[in-house]
C-alpha positions in Angstrom: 0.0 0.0 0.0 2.8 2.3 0.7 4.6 1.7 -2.5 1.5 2.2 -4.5 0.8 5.6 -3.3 4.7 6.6 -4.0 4.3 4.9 -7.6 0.7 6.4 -8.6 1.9 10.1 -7.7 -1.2 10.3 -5.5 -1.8 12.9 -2.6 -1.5 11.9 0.9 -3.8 14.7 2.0 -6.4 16.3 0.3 -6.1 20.2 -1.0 -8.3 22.2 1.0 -10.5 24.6 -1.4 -8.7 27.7 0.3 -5.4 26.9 -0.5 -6.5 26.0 -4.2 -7.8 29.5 -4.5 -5.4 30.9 -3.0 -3.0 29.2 -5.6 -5.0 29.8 -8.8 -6.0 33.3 -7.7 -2.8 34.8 -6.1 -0.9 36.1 -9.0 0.9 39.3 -9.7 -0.7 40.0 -12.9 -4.7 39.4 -11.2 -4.0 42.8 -8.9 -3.4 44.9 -11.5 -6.4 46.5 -13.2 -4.4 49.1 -15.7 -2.0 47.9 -17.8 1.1 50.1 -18.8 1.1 52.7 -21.5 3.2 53.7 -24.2 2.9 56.3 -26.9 4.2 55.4 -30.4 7.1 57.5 -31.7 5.7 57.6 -34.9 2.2 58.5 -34.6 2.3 59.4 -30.9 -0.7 57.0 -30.3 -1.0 54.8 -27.0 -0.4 51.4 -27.0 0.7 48.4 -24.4 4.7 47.9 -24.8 4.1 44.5 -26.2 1.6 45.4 -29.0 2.6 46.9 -31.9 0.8 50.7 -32.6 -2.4 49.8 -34.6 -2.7 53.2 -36.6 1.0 52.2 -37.9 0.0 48.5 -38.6 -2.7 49.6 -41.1 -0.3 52.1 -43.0 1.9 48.8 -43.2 -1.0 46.3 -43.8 -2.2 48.7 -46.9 1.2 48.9 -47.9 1.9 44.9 -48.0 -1.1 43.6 -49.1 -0.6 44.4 -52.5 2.5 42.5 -52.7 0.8 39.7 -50.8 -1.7 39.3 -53.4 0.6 39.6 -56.2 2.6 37.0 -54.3 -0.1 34.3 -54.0 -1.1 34.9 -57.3 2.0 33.9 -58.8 2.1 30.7 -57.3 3.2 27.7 -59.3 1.0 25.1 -57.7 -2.1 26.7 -58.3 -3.4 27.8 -61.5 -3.3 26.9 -65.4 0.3 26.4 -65.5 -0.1 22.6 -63.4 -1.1 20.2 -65.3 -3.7 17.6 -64.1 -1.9 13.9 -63.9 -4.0 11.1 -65.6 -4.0 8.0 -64.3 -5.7 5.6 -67.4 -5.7 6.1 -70.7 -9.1 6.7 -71.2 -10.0 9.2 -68.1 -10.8 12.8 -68.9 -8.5 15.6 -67.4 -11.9 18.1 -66.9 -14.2 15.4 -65.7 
């Protein structure tokens, strides 16, 4: 019985429902309400440190996704260029 409790990784004491709570709910980032600021040195906006400014992601998005598209359309794979492998001599290659 001894050894079985050892092997199975099993508590010898039950977790009160304090201590759980105060595990799962005692952490730095649940007593802070505000979250730190920063202004952009571009656009002088605010954002979190972590984020990138979203008035200055949207100058960038409309500026890449032009090239995107022409990116993707230009892909080898996909389009008329590939050319469909038959398997039989009599099967169809539009069926």
């Amino acid at each position: 019985m001894f050894f079985t409790r050892i092997l199975a990784g099993v508590p010898k004491y039950r977790t009160s429902k304090p201590r759980v709570l105060f595990r799962r709910y005692n952490r730095p980032f649940y007593q802070y309400t505000m979250r730190p600021l920063v202004q952009c040195s571009r656009c002088s906006a605010s954002h979190e440190p972590w984020v990138l400014c979203m008035d200055c992601y949207r100058v960038l998005r409309d500026v890449t996704e032009p090239i995107k598209r022409r990116m993707v359309s230009h892909n080898a794979y996909i389009g008329q260029r590939q050319q469909a492998m038959l398997r039989w001599t009599d099967e169809n290659a539009n069926p």
